[in-house]
Backbone bond lengths (Angstrom), bond angles and torsions (degrees), N, CA, C in turn:
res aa  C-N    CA-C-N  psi(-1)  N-CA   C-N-CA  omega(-1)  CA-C   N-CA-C  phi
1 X - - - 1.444 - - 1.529 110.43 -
2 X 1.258 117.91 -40.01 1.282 121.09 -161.02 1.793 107.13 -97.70
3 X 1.617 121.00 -2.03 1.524 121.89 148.82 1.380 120.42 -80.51
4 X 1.626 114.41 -21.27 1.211 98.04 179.20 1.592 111.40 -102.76
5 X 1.666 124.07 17.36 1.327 135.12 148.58 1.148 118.03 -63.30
6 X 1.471 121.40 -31.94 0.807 140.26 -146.80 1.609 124.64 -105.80
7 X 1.469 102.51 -49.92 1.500 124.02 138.23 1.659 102.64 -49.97
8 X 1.366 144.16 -76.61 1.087 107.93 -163.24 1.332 140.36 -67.27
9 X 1.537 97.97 -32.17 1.957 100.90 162.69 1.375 122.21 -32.65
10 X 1.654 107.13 -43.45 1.858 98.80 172.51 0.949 117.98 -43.16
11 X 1.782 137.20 -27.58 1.581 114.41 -127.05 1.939 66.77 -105.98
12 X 1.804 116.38 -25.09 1.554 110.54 -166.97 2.163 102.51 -77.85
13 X 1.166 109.60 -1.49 1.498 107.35 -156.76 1.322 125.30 -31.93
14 X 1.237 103.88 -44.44 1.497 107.66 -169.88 1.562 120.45 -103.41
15 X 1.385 127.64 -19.05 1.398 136.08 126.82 1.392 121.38 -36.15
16 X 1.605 133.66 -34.79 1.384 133.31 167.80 1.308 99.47 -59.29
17 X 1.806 111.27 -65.34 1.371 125.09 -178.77 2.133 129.15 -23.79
18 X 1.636 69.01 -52.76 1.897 85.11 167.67 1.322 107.88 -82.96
19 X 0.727 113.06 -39.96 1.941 99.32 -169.11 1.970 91.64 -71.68
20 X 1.247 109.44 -65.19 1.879 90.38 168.49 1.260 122.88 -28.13
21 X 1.464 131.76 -52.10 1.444 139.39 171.56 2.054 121.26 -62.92
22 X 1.228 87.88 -18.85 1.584 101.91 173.28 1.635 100.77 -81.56
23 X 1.311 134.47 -59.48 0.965 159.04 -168.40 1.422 105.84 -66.87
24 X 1.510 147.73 -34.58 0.843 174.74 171.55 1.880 113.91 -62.10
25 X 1.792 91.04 -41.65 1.965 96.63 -172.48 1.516 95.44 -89.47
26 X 1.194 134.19 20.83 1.622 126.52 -170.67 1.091 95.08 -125.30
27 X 1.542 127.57 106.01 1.471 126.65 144.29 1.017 121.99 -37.10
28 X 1.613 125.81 122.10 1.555 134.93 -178.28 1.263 101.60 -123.70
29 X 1.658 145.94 34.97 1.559 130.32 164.60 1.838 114.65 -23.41
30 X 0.983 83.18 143.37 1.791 94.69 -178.34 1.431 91.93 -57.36
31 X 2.042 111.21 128.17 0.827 99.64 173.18 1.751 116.32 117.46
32 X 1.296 98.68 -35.47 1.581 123.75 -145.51 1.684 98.40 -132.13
33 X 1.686 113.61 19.40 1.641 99.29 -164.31 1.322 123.70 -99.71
34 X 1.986 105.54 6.33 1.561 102.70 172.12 1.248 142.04 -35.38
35 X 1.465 103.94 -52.88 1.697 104.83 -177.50 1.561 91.82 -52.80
36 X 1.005 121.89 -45.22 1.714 122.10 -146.89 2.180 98.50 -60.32
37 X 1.343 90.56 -59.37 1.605 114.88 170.55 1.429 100.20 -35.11
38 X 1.350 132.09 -51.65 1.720 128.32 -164.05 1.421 101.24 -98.07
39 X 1.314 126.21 -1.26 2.117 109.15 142.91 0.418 105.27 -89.45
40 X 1.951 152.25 -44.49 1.258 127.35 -168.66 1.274 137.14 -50.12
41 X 1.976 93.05 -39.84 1.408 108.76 165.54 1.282 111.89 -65.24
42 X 0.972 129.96 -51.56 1.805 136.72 -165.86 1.605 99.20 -48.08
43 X 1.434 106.89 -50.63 1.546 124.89 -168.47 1.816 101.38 -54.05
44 X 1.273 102.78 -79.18 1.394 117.23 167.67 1.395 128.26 -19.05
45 X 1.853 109.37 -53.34 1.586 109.19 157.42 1.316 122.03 -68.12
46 X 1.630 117.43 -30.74 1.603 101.81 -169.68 1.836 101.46 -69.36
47 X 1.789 126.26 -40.66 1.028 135.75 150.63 1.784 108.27 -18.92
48 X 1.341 137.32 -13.24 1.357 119.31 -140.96 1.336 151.68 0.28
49 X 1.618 107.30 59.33 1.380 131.42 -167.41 1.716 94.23 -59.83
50 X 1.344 110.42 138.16 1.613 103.86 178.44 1.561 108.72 -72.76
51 X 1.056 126.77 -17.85 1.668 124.73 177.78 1.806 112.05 -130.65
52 X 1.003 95.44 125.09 1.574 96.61 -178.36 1.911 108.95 -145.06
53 X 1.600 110.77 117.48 1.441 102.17 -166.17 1.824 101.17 -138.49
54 X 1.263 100.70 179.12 1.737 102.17 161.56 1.069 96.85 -117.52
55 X 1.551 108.38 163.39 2.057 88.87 163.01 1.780 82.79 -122.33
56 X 1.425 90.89 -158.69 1.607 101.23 -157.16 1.646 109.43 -70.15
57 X 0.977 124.96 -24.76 1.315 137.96 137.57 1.536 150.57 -22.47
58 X 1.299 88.28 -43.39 1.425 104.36 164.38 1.632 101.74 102.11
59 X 1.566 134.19 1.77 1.243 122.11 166.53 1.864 117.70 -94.65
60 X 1.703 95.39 149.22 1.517 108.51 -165.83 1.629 90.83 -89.36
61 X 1.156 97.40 136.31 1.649 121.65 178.90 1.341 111.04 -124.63
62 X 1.230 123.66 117.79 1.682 132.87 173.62 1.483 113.19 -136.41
63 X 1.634 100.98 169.92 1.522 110.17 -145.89 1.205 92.29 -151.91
64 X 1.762 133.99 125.67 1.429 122.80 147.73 1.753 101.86 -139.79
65 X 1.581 74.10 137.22 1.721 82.13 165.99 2.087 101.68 93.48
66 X 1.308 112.35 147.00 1.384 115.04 137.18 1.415 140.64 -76.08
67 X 1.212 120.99 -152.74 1.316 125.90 158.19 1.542 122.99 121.30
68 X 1.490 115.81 -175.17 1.420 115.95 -174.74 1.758 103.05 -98.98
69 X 1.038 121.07 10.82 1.765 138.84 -147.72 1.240 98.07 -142.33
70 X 1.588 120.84 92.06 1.515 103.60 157.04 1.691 112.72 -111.37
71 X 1.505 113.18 155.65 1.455 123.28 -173.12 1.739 80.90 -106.39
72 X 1.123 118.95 130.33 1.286 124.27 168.04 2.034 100.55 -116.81
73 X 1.084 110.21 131.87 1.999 117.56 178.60 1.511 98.44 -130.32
74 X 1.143 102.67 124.78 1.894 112.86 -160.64 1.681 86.94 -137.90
75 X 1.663 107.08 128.86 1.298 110.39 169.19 1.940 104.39 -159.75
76 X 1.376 88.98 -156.14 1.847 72.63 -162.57 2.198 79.96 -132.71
77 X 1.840 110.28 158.08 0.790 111.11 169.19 1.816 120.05 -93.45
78 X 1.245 115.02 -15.50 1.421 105.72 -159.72 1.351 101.12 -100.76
79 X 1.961 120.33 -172.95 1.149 101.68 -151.24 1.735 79.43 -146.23
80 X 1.428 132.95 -162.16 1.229 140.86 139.86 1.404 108.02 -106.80
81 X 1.637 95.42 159.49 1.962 105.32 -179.69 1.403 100.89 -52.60
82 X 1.326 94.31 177.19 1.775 111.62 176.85 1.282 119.51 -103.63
83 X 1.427 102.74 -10.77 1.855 108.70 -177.46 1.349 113.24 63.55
84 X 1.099 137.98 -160.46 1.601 159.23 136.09 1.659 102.00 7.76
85 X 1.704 89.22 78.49 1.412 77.65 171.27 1.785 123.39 -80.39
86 X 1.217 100.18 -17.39 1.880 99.22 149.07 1.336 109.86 -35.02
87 X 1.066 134.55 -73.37 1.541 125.27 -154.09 1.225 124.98 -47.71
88 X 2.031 113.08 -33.09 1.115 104.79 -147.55 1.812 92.36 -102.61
89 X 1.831 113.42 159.42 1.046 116.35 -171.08 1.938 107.87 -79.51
90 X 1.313 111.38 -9.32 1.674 100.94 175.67 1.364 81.88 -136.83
91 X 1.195 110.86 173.82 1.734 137.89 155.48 1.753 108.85 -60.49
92 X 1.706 110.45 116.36 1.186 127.89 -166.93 1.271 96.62 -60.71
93 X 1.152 146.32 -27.26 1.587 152.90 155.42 0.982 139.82 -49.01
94 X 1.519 102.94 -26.51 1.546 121.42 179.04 1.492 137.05 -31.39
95 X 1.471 103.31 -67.70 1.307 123.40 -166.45 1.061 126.40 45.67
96 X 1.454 117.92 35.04 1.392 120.26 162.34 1.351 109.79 -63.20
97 X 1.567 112.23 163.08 1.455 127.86 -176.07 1.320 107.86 -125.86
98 X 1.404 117.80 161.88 1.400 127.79 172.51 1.178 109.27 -143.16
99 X 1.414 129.50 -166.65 1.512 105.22 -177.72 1.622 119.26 -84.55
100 X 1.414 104.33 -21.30 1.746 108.27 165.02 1.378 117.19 -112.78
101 X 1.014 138.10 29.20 1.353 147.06 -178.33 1.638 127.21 -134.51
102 X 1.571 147.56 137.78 1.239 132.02 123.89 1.751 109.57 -99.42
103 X 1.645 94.24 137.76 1.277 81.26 -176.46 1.917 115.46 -105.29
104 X 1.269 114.93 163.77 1.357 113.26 -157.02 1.743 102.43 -170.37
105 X 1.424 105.55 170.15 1.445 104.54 152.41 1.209 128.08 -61.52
């Protein structure tokens, strides 16, 4: 199951890539993760996930498909500051790409 997840993500690679890099230019401080919450959702419908919600909370919940098999992907939207923005070699916001890299906090 999990080669042919795996096999198919290639054919999505670089569309994942951007939407990581989209996801990446939105400050989300703990606390602070709305904007972030309304692409995911946005993302999710253009995807046409059959269920797509907030709950009172503020986390995006989606749903495709039935079955006896669920893939459950659980992650978090917010982030910590970046501190010293001297230190870092791009803008923690960036999300520029390279061919092995997005870069970020």
């Amino acid at each position: 199951m999990f080669e042919k997840i795996i096999a198919r993500s290639k054919h999505y690679e670089q569309e994942i890539y951007d939407f990581a890099s989209e996801l990446i230019k939105i400050e989300s401080i703990s606390g602070n993760e709305g904007s972030i919450a309304r692409l995911i959702e946005e993302k999710m419908k253009q995807l046409d996930f059959d269920r797509v919600e907030v709950d009172e909370m503020g986390n995006v919940c989606g749903s495709i498909g039935t079955g006896k098999k669920i893939i459950c992907v659980d992650g978090h939207m917010d982030v910590v500051g970046f501190g010293d923005e001297s230190q870092w070699t791009r803008h923690p916001l960036s999300g520029e790409q390279d061919e092995e890299n997005i870069y970020d906090r």
